[in-house]
N, C-alpha and C positions, 0 to 999 in steps of 0.2 A: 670415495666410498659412500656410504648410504647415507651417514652420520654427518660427514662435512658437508654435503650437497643438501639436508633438511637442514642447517646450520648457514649455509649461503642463503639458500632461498628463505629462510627463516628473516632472516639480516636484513634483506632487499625487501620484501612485504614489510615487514614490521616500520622498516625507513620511512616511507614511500607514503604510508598510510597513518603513521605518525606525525609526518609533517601535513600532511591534508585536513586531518581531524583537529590538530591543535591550530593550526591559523587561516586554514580557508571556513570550518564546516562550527565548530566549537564556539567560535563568535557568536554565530546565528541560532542556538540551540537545536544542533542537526548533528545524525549520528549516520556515520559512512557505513551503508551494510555494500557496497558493490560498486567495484572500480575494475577498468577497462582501460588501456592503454592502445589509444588508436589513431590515425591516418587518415587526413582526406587530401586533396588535390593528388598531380600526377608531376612528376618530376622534378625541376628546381623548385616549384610552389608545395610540392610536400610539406605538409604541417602534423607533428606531433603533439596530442594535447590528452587529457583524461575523460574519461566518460566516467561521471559518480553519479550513483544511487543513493538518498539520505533520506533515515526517518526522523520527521520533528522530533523534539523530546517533552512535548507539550501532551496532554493528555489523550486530545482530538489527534491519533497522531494523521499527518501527512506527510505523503514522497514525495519526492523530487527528482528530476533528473538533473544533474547541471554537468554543464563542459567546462574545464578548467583547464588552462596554462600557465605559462610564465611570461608574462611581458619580454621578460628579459633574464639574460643567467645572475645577473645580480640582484633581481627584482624577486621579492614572494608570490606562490602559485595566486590567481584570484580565481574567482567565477568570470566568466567572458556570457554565458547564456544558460536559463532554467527554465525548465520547464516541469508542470503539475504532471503526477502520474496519471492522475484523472482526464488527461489532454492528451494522452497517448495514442492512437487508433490501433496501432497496428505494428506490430516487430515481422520484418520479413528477414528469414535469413538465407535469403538469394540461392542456395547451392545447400541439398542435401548432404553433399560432400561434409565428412565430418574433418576436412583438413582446409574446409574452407573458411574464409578467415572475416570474408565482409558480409554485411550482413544493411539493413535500411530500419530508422525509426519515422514512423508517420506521425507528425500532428498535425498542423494546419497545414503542412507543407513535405514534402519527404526528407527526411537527411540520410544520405549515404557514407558510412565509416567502413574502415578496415584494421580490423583488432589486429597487433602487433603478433601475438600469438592463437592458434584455433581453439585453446584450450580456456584460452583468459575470452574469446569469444563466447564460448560454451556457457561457463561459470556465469557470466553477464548476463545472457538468454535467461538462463535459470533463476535468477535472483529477478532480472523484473515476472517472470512469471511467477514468483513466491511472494512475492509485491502485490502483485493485482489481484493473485486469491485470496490474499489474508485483508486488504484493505477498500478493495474495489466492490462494489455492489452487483448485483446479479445485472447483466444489458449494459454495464458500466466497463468491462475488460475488454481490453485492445483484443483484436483478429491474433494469433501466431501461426504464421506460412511458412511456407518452406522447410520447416524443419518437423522433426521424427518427435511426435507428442508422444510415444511409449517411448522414447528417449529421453524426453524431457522427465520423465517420470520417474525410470532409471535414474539420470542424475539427480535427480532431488533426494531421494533415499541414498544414494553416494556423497552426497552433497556435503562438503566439509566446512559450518557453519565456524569455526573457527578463521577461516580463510577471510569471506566475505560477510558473515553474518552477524559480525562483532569486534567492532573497529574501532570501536572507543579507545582513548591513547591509555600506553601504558601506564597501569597503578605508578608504579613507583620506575624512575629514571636515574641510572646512576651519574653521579656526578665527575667531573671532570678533576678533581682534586680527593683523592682520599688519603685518611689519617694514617700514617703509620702504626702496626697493633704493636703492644710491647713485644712479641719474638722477634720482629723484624730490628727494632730502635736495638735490641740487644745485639742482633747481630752485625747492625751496620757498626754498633759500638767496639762488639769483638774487631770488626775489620782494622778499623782506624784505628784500635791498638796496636793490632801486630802491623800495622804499617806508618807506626809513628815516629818510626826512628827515620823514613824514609819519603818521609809527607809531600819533603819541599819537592823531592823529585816525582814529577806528576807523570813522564812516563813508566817509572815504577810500579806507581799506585795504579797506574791502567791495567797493568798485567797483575797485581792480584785481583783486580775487581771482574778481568777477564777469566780468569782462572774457576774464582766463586760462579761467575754467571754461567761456565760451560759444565761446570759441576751441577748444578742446577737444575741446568739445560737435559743435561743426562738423567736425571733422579723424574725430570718430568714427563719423559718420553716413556722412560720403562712402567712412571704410575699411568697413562695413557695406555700404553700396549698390554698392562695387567689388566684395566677396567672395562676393555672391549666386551665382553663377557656384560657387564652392568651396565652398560650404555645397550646393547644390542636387547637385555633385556627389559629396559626402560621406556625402548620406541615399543618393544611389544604392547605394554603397560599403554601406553601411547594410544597404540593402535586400537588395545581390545575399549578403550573410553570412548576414543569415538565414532567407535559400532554400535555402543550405547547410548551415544549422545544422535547418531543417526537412528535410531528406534524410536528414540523420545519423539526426534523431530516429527517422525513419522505420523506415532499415535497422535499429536497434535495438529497435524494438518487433519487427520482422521475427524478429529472435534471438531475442527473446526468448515469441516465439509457441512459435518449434523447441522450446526450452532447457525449455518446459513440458511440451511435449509429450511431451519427454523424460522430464522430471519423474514424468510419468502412468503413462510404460510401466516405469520402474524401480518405481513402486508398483505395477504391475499385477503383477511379474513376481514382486517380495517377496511379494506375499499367492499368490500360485501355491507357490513353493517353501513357503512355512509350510504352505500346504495339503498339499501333499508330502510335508512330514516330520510330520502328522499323523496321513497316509493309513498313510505306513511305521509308525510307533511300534504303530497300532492292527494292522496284520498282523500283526506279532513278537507282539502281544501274544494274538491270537488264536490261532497257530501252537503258541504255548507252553499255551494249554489245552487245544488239540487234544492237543497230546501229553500233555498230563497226563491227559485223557479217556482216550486207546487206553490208558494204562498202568497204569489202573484198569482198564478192562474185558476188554482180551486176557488171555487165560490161556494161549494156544500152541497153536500146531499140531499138537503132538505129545499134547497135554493132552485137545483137544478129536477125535482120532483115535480116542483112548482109550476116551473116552464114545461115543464113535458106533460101534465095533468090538472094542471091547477084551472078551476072553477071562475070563469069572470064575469059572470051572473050577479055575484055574492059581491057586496062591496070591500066584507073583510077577507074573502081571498082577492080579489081585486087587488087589494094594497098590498100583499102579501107578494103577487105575480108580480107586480111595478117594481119594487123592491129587491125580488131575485132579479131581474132583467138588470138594474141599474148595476150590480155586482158583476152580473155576464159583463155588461159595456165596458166596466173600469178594467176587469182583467184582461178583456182585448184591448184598450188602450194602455196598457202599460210595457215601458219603454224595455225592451230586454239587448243586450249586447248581441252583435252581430253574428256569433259561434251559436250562442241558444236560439235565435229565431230560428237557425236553419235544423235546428236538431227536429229528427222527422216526430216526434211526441208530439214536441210544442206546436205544427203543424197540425195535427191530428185532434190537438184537443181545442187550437181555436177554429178547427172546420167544425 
């Protein structure tokens, strides 16, 4: 029924992903948001191994993708290869088919996988595309082909962040040995009374401890078969939180669409102003050879009067003309870089 099958599947994830966080991912300060159970080669070379997704837990965070196996069944899972999410190019997932199962990741080279199931496929698409919105920069997110982006979308608002989004190992792990409470120490105590007359014989002592365990047996089934009712209304409880905890997720990507877009126009607006103070630096710099130009070639108004009307009759205009003329000569001899001779002015004013 509904109860033992989220109770299975419960069991096998929670396994799975607790052995991978506490000694492949938890060493390295890396938290498993996205795992994938998948296949490459083709027949006897068939290999099974993990596809994980993990965020640093460093401030700056970063992803990663790594593949992990088992050397061996006696051996711990390791990492085998990793790679930056920022080196991703491109998720093709080969076949619109939503029952199709393989799918290709690009980085420098293509890798082609095949997810053990289309659904743990799905979940894996979706968590690197929640990956690369939330931590990838705008021109920085891999292509996604192949597959239905108003699907993708759909499952992200479905998207059970409980699953893959929060993998960290369990708070608290019970232990392999626990205390007996006093009800129990009384009752084992009751037992081995009323069976003390009878001790030495231990297939005796079987058949009352048989007797208590199917008495038991019975008191536990009937409190099971009364609680169905509280269990059925508990997954409800269940259900209606993470409708809520999918809403949250929601309004948060929502922020975080603004918060980029933000992002873009304070870079748009940085590369404006350096453009700006490029444009100014290069004015000043041109202004100041304009006037180093005019102050090589003007000689005055009153110099070049001289030369156009000046009096050479008179000895003290005489000295006056010799005088502007020797200003004329030095400002056509002076030496100007090879952009300012050709500028048509400076042409213009030593014709």
């Amino acid at each position: 029924n509904r109860s033992s099958d989220l109770v299975d599947i419960s069991m096998t994830t929670t396994s799975i992903r607790s052995t991978l966080q506490a000694d492949v991912f938890s060493p390295d300060r890396e938290r498993l948001v996205g795992l994938v159970l998948v296949t490459t080669g083709g027949g006897r070379k068939k290999k099974q191994q993990y596809l994980c997704a993990t965020v640093s837990s460093e401030q700056t965070q970063q992803a990663f993708i790594h593949k992990v196996k088992k050397p061996s069944e006696k051996e711990p899972y390791k990492k085998k290869t990793s790679w930056k999410l920022q080196d991703l190019r491109e998720v093709d997932g080969r076949d619109p088919n939503p029952n199709n199962c393989d799918f290709d990741l690009r980085f420098e080279k293509v890798f082609r996988w095949s997810a053990d199931q289309a659904s743990e496929k799905k979940a894996f698409v979706v968590c690197l595309w929640k990956l690369c919105h939330k931590l990838l920069g705008k021109g920085k997110k891999p292509e996604f082909v192949n597959v239905n982006k108003h699907k993708l979308e759909e499952q992200l608002r479905t998207f059970d962040p409980s699953r893959f989004g929060n993998t960290s190992a369990p708070a608290a792990v019970e232990e392999a040995y626990q205390e007996l409470t006093p009800k129990e120490e009384a009752d084992l105590e009751r037992i081995l009374t009323t069976c003390n007359s009878s001790i030495g014989n231990a297939e005796a002592f079987t058949d009352t401890l048989m007797e208590q365990l199917d008495s038991l047996d019975m008191v536990n089934r009937m409190t099971i078969l009364n609680s169905e009712k509280e269990v059925d209304a508990l997954l409800k409880t269940m259900d209606d939180a993470l409708s809520e905890l999918n809403k949250v997720d929601h309004e948060m990507e929502t922020y975080d669409c603004l918060l980029q877009e933000v992002r873009d126009a304070v870079e748009e607006m940085d590369d404006k102003d350096k453009q700006l103070r490029i444009e100014d630096e290069n004015y000043k710099r041109l202004l100041e050879e304009v006037e180093s130009l005019v102050e090589k070639l003007d000689i005055g108004l009153e110099a070049e009067e001289l030369l156009r009307h000046g009096d050479l009759s008179h000895r003290g205009s005489l000295e006056k003309c010799t005088e502007a003329a020797l200003k004329l000569q030095r400002s056509r001899k002076e030496r100007l870089s090879p952009g300012m001779a050709m500028l048509a002015a400076v042409k213009q004013q030593k014709q």
